[in-house]
C-alpha positions in Angstrom: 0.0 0.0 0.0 1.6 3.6 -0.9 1.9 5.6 2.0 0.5 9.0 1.9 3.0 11.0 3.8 5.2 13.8 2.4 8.9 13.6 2.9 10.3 16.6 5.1 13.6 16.6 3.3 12.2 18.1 0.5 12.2 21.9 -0.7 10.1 23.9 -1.7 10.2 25.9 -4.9 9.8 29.1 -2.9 12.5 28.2 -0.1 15.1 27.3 -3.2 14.6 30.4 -4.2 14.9 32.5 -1.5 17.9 30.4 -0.8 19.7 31.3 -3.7 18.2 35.2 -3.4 20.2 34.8 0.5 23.0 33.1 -1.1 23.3 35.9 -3.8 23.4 38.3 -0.9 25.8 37.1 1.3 28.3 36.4 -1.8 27.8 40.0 -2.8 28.4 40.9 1.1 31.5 38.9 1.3 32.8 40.1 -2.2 32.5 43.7 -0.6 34.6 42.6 2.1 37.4 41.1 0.1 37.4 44.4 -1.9 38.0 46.3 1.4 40.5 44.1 2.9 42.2 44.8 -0.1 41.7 48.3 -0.5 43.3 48.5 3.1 45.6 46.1 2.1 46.8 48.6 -0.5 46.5 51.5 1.6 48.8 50.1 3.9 51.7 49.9 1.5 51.2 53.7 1.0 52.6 55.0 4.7 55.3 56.9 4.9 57.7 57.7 8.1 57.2 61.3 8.1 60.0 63.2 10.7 59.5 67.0 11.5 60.7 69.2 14.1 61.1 69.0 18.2 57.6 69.2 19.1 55.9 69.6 16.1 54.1 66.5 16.2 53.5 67.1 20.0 51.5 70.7 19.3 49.6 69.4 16.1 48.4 65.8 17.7 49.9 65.8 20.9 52.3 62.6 19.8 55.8 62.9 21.5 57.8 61.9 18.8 59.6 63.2 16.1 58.7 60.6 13.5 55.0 59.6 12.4 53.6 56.7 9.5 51.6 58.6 7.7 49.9 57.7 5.0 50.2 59.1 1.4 47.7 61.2 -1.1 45.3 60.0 -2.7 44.1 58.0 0.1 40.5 57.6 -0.1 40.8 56.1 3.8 41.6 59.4 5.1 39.3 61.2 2.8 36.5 59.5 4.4 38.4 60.6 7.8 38.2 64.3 6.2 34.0 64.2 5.6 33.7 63.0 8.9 35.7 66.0 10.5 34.0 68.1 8.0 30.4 67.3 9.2 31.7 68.0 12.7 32.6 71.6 11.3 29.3 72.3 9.5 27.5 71.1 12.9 29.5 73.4 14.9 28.8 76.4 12.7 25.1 75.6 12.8 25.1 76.2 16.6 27.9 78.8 17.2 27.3 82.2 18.1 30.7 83.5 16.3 33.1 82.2 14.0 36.9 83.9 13.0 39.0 82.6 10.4 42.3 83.7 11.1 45.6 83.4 9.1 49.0 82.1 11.1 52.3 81.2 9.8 53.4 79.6 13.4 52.4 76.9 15.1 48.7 77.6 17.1 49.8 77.6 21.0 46.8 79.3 21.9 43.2 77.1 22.1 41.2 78.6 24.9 38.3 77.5 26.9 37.3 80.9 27.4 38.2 84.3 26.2 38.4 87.5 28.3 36.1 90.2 27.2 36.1 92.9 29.7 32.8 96.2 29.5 33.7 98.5 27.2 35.5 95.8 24.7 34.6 96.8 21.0 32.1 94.6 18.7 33.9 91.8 17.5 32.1 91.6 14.2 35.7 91.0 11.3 38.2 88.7 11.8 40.7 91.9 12.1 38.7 93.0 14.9 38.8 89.5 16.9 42.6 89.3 16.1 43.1 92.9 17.7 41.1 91.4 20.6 43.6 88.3 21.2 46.7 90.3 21.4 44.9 92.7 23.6 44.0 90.0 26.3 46.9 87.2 25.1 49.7 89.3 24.6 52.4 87.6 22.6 51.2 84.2 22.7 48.2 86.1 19.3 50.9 88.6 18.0 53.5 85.9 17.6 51.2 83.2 15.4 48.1 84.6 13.8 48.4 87.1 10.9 46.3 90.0 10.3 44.4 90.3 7.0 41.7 91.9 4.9 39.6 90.0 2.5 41.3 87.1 1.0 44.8 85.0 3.8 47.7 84.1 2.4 49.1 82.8 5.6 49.9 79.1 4.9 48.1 78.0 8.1 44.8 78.9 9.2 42.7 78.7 12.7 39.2 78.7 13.0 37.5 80.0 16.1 33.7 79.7 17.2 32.3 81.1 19.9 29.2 79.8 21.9 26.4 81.9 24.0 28.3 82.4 27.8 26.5 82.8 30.9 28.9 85.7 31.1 29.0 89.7 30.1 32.6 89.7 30.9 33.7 86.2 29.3 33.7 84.7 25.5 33.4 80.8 25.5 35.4 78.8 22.9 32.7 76.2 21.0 35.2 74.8 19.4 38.5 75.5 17.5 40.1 74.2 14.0 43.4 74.6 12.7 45.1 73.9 9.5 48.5 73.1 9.6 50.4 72.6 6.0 54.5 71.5 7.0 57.0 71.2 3.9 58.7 67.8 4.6 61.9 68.1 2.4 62.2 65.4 0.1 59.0 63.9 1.0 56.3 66.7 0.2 53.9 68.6 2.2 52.4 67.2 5.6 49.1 68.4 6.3 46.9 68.0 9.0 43.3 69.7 9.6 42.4 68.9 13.9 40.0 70.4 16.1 40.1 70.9 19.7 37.4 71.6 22.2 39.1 73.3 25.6 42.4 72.9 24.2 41.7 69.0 23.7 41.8 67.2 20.5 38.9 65.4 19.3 38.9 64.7 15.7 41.7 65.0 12.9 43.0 64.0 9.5 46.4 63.9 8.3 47.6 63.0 5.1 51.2 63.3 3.2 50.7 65.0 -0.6 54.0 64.0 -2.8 56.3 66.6 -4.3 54.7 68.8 -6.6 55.1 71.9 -9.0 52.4 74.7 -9.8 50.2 77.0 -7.0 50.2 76.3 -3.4 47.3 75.7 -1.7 46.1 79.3 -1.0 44.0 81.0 -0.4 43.1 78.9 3.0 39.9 81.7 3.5 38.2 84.8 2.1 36.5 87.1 3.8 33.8 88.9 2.1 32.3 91.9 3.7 28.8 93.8 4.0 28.1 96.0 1.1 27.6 99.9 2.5 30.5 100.2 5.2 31.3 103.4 5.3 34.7 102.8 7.0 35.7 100.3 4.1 35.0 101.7 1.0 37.9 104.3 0.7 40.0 101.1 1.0 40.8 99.4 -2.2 42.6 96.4 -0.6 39.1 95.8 1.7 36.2 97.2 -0.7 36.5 94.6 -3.5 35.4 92.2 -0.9 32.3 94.1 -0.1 29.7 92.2 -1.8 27.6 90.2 0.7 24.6 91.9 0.1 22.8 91.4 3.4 25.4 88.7 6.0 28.7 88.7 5.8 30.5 85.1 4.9 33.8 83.6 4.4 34.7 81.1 2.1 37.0 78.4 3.2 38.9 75.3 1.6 40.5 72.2 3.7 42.8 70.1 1.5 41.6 66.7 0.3 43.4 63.0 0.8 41.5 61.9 -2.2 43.6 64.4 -4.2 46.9 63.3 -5.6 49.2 67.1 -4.9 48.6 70.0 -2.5 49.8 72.5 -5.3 47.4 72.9 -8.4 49.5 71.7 -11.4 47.7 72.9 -14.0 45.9 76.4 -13.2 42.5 76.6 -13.8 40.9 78.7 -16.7 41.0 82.8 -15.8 37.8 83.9 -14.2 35.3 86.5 -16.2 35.6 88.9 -13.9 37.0 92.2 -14.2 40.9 92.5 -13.7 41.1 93.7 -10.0 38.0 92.4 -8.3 38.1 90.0 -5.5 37.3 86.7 -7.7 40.6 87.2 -9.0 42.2 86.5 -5.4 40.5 82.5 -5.2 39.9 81.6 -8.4 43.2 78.9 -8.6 41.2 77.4 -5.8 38.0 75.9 -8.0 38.2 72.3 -8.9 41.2 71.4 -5.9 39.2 69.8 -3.4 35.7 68.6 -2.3 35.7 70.8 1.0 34.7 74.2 0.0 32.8 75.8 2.9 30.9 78.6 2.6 30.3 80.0 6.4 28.2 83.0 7.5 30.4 85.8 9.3 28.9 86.7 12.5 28.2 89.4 14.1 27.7 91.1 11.1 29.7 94.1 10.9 28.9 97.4 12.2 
């Protein structure tokens, strides 16, 4: 007599299929993997023992040592390390009650909690203004680093300061603070490192070495563009080609980029169609060179 019963050991049409669908999946997972492992694999071969100056590498990521692997441009690894610190920056701007861009040509020794800003301290609304306002309460530690400038910096370094609401008529709080460090290594290239600090305490950073290159360095770092209709500005030449924010003042700001294979532009980028003179002039070997362009609202706006 023929039994009735169904053997258990067989499949199902559906459950071969979605076998093979789960099978197709974690192939394509594990293939993604590999590719990785390799890609790091690869990225490993590209480190380079990088030596600068006593206590360089102890101010820009508090290492004490003279001599750092670092790994090499392009390095798509420590581009991704660059977005990250870059989403960090935007957030901060979104919540900061000031920002200042300002130019150095020294190694940063000053990152604040808190900044001194006694009655009767004038409106901090340009970068020149918040400069003048370091070196008044700081003394040498500001004169001896940062670089005063109008419009466009052509310091090699830059710092970024912003500011956060204080409980405090008499005191500035420090949100947060960036700096931009760019270090010929001779016969090696430029190191580069882009860090920020939060009471004087580093909490993110990217560093990347870019190979020997010809063509334009890497400036400017930031432009300042000022409020049209300032009065105090406009009999200066140097300053009132950078009066066209219309209504807020901004700055415009460029980090270098790991995925990009030299810090210097090699081949310069067509002229702009601007007239001969204005302030487009001053940034315009910067378009094209890297995918973090910032464009950052300058506040207070000026007076």
């Amino acid at each position: 007599m023929r039994s009735s019963r169904v053997s258990t050991a067989a499949f199902t049409v559906v459950e071969v299929i979605a076998t093979i669908s789960l099978s197709a999946v974690f192939f394509t997972a594990a293939a993604l993997v590999y590719q990785n492992i390799i890609a790091n694999a690869r990225s490993l071969s590209s480190l380079e023992p990088v030596t600068l100056a006593e206590g360089v590498f102890e101010n820009l990521l508090g290492a004490d040592t003279e001599t750092l692997s670092v790994y090499s441009a392009p390095n798509h690894g420590r581009s991704a390390f660059a977005g990250q610190l870059a989403e960090l920056f935007r957030d901060d701007v979104a919540v900061a009650s000031a920002v200042y861009c300002l130019g150095r040509n020294e190694l940063n020794t000053l990152r604040p909690a808190t900044i001194p800003y006694p009655s009767g301290s004038d409106v901090l609304d340009t970068p020149e203004r918040f400069l003048a306002h370091l070196v008044a309460q700081f003394g040498a530690d500001a004169t001896a680093q940062f670089v005063d400038y109008s419009g466009d910096s052509r310091a090699e370094d830059l710092t970024i300061v912003l500011l956060q609401p204080s409980g405090l008529a008499t005191e500035l709080n420090v949100l947060s603070l960036y700096d931009l460090d760019v270090v010929a290594v001779p016969g090696l290239g430029n190191y580069v490192a882009v860090r920020r600090y939060v009471a004087g305490e580093l909490t993110a950073y990217y560093d990347v070495l870019y190979p020997p290159a010809s063509g334009t360095a890497f400036l400017p770092l930031a432009v300042h563009f000022y409020r049209r209709g300032l009065a105090p500005y406009e009999g200066n030449e140097e300053v009132s080609k950078y009066m066209i924010a219309e209504e807020q003042p901004f700055y415009l700001v460029w980090w270098p980029d790991p995925s990009a294979r030299t810090l210097e532009a090699v081949v310069d980028p067509p002229e702009p169609s601007g007239p001969a003179g204005s302030a487009v002039w001053d940034y315009y070997q910067m378009g094209g060179r890297t995918r973090f362009l910032f464009t950052v609202p300058a506040f207070p706006s000026q007076q």
